[in-house]
One Martini backbone bead per residue (centre of mass of N, CA, C, O) as a GRO file, in nm:
protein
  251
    1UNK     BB    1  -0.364   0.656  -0.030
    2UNK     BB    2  -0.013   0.504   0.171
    3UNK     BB    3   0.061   0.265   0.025
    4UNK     BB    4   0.121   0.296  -0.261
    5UNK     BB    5   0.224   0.294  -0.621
    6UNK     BB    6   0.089   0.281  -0.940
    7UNK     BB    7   0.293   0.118  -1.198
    8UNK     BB    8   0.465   0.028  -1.531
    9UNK     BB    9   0.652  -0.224  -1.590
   10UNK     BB   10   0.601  -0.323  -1.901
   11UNK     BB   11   0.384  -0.566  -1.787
   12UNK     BB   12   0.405  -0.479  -1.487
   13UNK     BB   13   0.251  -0.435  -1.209
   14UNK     BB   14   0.288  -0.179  -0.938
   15UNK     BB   15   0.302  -0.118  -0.611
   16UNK     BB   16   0.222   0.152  -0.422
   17UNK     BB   17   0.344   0.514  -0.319
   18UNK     BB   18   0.150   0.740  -0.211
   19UNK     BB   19   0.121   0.952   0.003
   20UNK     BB   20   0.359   1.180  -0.046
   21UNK     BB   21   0.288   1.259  -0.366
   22UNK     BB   22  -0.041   1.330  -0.257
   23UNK     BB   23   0.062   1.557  -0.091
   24UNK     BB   24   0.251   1.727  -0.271
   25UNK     BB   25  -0.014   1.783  -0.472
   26UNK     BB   26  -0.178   1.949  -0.320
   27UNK     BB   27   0.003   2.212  -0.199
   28UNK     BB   28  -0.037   2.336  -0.524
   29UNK     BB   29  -0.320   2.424  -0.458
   30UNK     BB   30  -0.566   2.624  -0.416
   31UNK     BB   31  -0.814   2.805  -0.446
   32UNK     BB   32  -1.190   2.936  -0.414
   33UNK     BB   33  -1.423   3.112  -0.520
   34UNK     BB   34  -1.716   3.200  -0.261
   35UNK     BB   35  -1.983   3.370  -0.263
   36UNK     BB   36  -2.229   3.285  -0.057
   37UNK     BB   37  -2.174   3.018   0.084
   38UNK     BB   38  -2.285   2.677   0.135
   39UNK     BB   39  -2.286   2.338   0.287
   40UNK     BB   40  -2.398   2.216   0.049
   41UNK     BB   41  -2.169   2.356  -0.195
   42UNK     BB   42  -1.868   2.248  -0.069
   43UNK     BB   43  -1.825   1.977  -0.238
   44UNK     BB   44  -1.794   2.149  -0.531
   45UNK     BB   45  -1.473   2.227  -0.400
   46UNK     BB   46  -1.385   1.928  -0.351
   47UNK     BB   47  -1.376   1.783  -0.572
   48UNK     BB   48  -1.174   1.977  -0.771
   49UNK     BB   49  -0.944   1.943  -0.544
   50UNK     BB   50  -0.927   1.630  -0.563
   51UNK     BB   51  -0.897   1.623  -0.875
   52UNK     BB   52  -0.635   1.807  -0.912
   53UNK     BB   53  -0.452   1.597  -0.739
   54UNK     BB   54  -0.488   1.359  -0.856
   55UNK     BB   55  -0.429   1.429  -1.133
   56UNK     BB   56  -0.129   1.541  -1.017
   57UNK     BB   57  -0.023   1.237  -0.985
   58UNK     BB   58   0.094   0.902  -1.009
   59UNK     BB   59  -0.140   0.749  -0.898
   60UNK     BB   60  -0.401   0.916  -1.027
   61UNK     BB   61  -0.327   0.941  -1.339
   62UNK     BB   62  -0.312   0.856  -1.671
   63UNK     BB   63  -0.058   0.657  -1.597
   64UNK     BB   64  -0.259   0.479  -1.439
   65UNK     BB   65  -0.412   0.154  -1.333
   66UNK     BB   66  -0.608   0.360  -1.172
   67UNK     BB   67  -0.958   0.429  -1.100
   68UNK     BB   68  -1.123   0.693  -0.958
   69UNK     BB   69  -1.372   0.701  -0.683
   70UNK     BB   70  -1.541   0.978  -0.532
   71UNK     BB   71  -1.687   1.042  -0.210
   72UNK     BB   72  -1.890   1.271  -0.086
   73UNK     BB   73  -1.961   1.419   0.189
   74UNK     BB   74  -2.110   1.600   0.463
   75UNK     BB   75  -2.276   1.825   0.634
   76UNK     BB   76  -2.451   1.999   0.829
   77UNK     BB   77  -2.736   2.142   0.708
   78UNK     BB   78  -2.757   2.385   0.985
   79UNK     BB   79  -2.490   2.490   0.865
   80UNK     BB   80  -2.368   2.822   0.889
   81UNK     BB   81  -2.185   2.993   0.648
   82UNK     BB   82  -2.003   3.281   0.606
   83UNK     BB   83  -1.921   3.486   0.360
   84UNK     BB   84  -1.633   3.368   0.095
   85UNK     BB   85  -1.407   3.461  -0.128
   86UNK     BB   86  -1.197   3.236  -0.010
   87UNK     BB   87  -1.106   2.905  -0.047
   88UNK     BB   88  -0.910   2.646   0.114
   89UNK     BB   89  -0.825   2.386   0.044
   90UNK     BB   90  -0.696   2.087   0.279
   91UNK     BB   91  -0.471   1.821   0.407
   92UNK     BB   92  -0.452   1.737   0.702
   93UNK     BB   93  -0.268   1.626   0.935
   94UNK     BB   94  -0.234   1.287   0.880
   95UNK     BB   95  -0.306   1.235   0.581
   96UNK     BB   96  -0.493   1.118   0.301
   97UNK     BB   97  -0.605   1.049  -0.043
   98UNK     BB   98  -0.688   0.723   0.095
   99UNK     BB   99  -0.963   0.668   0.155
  100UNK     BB  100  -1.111   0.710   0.457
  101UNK     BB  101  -1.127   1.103   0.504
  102UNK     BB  102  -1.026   1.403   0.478
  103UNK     BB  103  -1.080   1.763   0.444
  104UNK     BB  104  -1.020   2.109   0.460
  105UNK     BB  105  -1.204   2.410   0.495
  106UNK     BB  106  -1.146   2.763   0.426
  107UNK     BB  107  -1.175   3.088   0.543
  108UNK     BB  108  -0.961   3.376   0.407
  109UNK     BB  109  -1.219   3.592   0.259
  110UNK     BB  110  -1.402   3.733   0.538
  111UNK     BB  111  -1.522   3.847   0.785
  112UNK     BB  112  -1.553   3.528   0.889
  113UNK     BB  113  -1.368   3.310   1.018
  114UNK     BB  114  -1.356   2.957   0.857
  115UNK     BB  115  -1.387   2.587   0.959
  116UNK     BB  116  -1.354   2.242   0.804
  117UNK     BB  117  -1.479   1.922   0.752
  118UNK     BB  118  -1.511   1.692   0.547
  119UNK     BB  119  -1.603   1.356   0.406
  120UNK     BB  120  -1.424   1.126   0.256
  121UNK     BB  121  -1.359   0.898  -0.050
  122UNK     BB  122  -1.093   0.733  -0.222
  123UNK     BB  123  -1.092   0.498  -0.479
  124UNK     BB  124  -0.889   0.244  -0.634
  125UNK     BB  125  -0.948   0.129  -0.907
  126UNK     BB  126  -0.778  -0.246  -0.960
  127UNK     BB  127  -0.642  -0.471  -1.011
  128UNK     BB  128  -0.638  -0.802  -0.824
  129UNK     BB  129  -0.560  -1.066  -0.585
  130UNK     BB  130  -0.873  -1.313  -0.505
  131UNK     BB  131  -0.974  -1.524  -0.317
  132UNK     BB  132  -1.166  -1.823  -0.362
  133UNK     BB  133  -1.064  -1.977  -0.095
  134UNK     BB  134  -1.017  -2.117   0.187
  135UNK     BB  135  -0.747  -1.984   0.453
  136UNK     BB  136  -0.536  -2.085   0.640
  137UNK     BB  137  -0.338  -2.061   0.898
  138UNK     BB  138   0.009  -2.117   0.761
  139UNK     BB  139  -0.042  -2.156   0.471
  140UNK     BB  140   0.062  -2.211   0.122
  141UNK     BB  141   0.044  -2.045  -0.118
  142UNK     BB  142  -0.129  -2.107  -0.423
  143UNK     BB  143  -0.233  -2.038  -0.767
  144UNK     BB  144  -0.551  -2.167  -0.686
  145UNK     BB  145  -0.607  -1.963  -0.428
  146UNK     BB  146  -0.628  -1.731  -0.684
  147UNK     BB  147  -0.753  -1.451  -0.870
  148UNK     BB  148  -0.824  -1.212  -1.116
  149UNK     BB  149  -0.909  -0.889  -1.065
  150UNK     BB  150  -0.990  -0.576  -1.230
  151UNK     BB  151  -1.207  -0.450  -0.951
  152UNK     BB  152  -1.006  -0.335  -0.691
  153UNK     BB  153  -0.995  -0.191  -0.388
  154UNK     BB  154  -0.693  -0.040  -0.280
  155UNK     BB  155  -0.820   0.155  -0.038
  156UNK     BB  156  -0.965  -0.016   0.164
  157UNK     BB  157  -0.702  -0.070   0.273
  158UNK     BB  158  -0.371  -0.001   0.405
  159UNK     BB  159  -0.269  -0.271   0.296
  160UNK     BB  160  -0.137  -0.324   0.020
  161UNK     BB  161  -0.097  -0.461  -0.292
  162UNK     BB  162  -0.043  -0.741  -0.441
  163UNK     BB  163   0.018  -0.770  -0.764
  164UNK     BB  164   0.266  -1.025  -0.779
  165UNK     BB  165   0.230  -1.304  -0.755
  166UNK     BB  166   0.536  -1.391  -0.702
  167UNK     BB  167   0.480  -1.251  -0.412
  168UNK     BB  168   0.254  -1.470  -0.296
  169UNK     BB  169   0.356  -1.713  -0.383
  170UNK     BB  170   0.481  -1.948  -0.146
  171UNK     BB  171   0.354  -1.786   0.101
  172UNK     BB  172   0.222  -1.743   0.385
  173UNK     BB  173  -0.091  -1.714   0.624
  174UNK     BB  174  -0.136  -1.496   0.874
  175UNK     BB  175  -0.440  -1.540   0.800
  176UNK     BB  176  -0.721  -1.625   0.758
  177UNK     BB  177  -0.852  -1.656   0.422
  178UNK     BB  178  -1.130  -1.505   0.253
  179UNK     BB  179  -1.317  -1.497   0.015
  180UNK     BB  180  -1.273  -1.206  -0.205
  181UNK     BB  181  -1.024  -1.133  -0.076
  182UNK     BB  182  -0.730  -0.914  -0.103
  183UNK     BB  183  -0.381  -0.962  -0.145
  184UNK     BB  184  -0.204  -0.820   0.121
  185UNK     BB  185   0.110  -0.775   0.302
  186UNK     BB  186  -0.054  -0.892   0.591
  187UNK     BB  187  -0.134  -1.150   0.487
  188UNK     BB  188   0.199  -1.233   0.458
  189UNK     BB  189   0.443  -1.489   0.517
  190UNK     BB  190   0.731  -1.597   0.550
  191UNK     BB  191   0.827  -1.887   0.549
  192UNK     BB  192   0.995  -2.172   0.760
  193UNK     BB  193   1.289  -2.339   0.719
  194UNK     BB  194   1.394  -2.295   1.020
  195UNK     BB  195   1.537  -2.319   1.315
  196UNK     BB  196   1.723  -2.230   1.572
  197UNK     BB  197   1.996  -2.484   1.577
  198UNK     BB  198   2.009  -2.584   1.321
  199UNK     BB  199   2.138  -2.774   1.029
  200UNK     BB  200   2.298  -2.597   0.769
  201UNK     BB  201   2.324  -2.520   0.428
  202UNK     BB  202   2.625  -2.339   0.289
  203UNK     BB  203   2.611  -2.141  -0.023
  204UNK     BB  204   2.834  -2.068  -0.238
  205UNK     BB  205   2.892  -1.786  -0.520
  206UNK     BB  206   3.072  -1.716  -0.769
  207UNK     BB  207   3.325  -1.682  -1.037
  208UNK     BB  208   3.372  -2.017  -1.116
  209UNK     BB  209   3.208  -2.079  -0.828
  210UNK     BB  210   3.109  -2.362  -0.585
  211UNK     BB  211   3.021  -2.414  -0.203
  212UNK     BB  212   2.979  -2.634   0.081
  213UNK     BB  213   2.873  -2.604   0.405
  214UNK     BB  214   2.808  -2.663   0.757
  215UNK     BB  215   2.590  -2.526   1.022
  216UNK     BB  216   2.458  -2.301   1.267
  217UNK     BB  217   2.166  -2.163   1.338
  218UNK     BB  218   2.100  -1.828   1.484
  219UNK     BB  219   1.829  -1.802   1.300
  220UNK     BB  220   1.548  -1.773   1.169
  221UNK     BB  221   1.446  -1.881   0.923
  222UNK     BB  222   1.294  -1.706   0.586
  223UNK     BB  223   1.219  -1.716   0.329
  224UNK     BB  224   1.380  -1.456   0.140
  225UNK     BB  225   1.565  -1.398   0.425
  226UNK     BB  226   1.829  -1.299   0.641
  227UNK     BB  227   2.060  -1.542   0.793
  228UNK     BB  228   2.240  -1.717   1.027
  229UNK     BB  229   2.568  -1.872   1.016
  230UNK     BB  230   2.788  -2.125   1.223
  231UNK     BB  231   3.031  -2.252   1.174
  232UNK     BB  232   3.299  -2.500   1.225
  233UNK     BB  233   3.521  -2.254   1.249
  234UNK     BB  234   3.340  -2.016   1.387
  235UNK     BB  235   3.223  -1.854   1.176
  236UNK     BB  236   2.993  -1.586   1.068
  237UNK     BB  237   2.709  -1.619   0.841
  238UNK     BB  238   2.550  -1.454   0.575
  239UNK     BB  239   2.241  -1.487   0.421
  240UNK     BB  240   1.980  -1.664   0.188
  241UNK     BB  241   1.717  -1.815   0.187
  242UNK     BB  242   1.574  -2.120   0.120
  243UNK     BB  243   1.318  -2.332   0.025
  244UNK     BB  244   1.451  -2.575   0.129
  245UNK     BB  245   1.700  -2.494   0.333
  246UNK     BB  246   1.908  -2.287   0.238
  247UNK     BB  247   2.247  -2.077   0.261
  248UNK     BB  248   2.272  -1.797   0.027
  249UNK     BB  249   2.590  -1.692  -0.116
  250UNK     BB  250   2.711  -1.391  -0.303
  251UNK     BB  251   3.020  -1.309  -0.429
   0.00000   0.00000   0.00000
């Protein structure tokens, strides 16, 4: 499943970093034996070897606030393969146990080595925020634009889910969101408080003192990311954006 793995920092819900540690957990599971197996019956060797993966997961074990829901798909039922002492399932390269992807079968122990593909589907139910009504693109995300719903597949698309509403509320929309639509990093995209070469306010601030100068603007402002602005004496400093249009230096 990136994205990025989901667990609880006191009562927020963070979003996950999950391919590399669902990667690291398959790694350590072994194969299963399996004399005169048929193609209809790898199946259940692929179940097994998915659900102790993620078992063994922070992704989606007992403490993830995510509900693992896999699919498993079929092979040619036509497909005949030779009697196998020892199956290993494995997650072919470049792959992830995340949404809809493959995992590998391979006889290790039998007369004729063979090797197959099953097609699986991983889901993972949890909270998220999931839009109301249409939103238009580069409108600001406000409150009432999106609602909490408890069971939403986080794996259904690659770009993560952002779980905290104050990760997505006052950021802009990236692209039309339509109804239902749920709230994922690339739908959204820091407003833009200036443009290169407007004249910026900015804040200075330490323990004690509080100061502000203006000067012009180096790069496009983006509300909560580094800018540039040239003083008046010519010094070149950056900070962080405010939504206001003010940039923020904290010493």
């Amino acid at each position: 499943m990136t994205t990025q793995l989901a667990h609880t920092e006191g009562n927020r819900l963070v979003a996950p970093k999950h391919s590399h540690l669902l990667a690291m957990a398959v790694v350590a599971i072994g194969g299963f034996s399996a004399w005169g197996v048929q193609a209809q019956s790898l199946d259940h060797f692929a179940r097994q070897w998915i659900d102790q993966a993620l078992e063994s997961s922070s992704d989606m074990g007992q403490n993830s606030p995510l509900r693992p829901e896999v699919v498993i798909g079929s092979l040619d039922s036509r497909l005949q393969l030779a009697p196998c002492g020892r199956i290993e399932p494995y997650l072919p390269k470049g792959t992830q146990l995340w949404g809809r992807t493959r995992i590998g079968l391979k006889c290790v122990e039998g007369p004729v080595a063979w090797n197959v593909f099953l097609p699986v589907t991983v889901k993972a139910w949890g909270p998220a925020w999931v839009v109301k009504k249409t939103v238009q693109a580069n409108a600001i995300l406000q409150a009432g634009d999106a609602e909490r719903k408890s069971e939403v597949d986080w794996a259904d698309a690659r770009s993560p889910i952002i779980a905290l509403p104050e990760q997505w509320q006052g950021m802009q929309a990236a692209f039309t969101l339509l109804p239902g639509q749920a709230i994922r990093q690339h739908a959204v995209k820091p407003p833009q408080a200036f443009a290169v070469g407007s004249e910026v306010k900015v804040v200075t601030s330490g323990i004690g003192f509080e100061m502000s100068a203006t000067g012009q603007a180096m790069s496009t402002g983006l509300v909560g990311q580094q800018a540039r602005v040239k003083l008046s004496n010519g010094k070149v400093v950056s900070g962080v954006v405010r939504a206001e249009g003010s940039v923020f230096i904290n010493i």
